[in-house]
N, C-alpha and C positions, 0 to 999 in steps of 0.2 A: 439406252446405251449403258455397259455397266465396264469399267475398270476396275483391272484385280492386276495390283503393284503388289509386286515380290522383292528379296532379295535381300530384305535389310538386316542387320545381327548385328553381332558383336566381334571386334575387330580391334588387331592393336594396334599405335599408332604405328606409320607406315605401310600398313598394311591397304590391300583391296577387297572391293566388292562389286559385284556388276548388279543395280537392281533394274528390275521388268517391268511392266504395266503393258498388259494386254489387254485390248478392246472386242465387247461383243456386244449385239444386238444389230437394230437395222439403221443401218447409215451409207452411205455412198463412198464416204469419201472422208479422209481425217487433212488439215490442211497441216496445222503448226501441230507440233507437242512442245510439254514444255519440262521441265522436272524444279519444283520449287521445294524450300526446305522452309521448317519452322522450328526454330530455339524458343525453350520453352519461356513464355512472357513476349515474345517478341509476334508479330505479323508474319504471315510467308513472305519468302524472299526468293528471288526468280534464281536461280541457280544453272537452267541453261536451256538454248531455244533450238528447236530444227523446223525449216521450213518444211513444204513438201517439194521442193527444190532440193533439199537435202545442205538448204544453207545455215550455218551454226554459229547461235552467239552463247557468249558464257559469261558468268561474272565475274570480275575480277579476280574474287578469290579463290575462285575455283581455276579458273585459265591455265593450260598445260598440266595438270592432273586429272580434268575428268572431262568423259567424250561421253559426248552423246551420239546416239545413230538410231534408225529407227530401220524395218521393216515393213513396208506397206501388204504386201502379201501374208501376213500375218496380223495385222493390226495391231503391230508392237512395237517400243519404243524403250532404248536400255539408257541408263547411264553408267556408264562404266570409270568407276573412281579411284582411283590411285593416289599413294603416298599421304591416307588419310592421318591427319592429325584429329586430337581432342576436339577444336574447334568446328570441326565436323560433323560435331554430334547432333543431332534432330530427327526431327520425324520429316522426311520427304514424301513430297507428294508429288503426281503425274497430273498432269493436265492435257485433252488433246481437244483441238478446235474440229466437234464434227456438224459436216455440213449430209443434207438429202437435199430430194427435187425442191425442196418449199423453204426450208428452214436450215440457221446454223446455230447452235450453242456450243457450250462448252462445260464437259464433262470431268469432274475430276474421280483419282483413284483415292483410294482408303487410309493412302499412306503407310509409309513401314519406316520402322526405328530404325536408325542406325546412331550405334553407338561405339565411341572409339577411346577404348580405354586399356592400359596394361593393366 
């Protein structure tokens, strides 16, 4: 399974950006995504959840600025971010829970920068 996350640049504050992460190779079925961020020095930090129910959590700090939605017909998964601040800034990364007939892991994307500066 490989993930290839898009979308991230440079951006001033208030501004948007919608980033990607699309899924290929052989799997059945993807159940969660996830979109986490890492500041530099710091751990990833869960940034926002979709079931395959299509049920959605977010963290705090992000809450009423950025949506997540996914695509299963695609095997894709956006975060779409609004009214970015500096505080923003990091490298996100994609995660998606995939399951086959025998087995389930979990894949992550490559990550992409987003940075938010004037």
């Amino acid at each position: 399974v490989q993930l290839q996350a898009s979308g991230g640049g440079l951006v001033q504050p208030g501004g948007s950006l919608r980033l990607s992460c699309a899924a290929s190779g052989n799997f059945l079925g993807i159940d969660e995504w996830e979109w986490y961020r890492q500041f530099p020095g710091k751990q990833r930090e869960l940034v926002a959840r979709i079931s395959d129910r299509n049920s959605t959590e977010y963290a705090v700090s992000v809450k009423g600025r950025f949506t997540i939605s996914r695509d299963d017909g695609k095997n894709t998964v956006w975060l779409q971010m609004t009214a970015l601040s500096p505080e923003d800034t990091a490298v996100y990364y994609c995660k998606g829970d995939f399951y086959t007939d025998e087995v389930r892991a979990d894949y992550w994307g490559q990550g992409t920068q987003v940075t938010v500066s004037s």
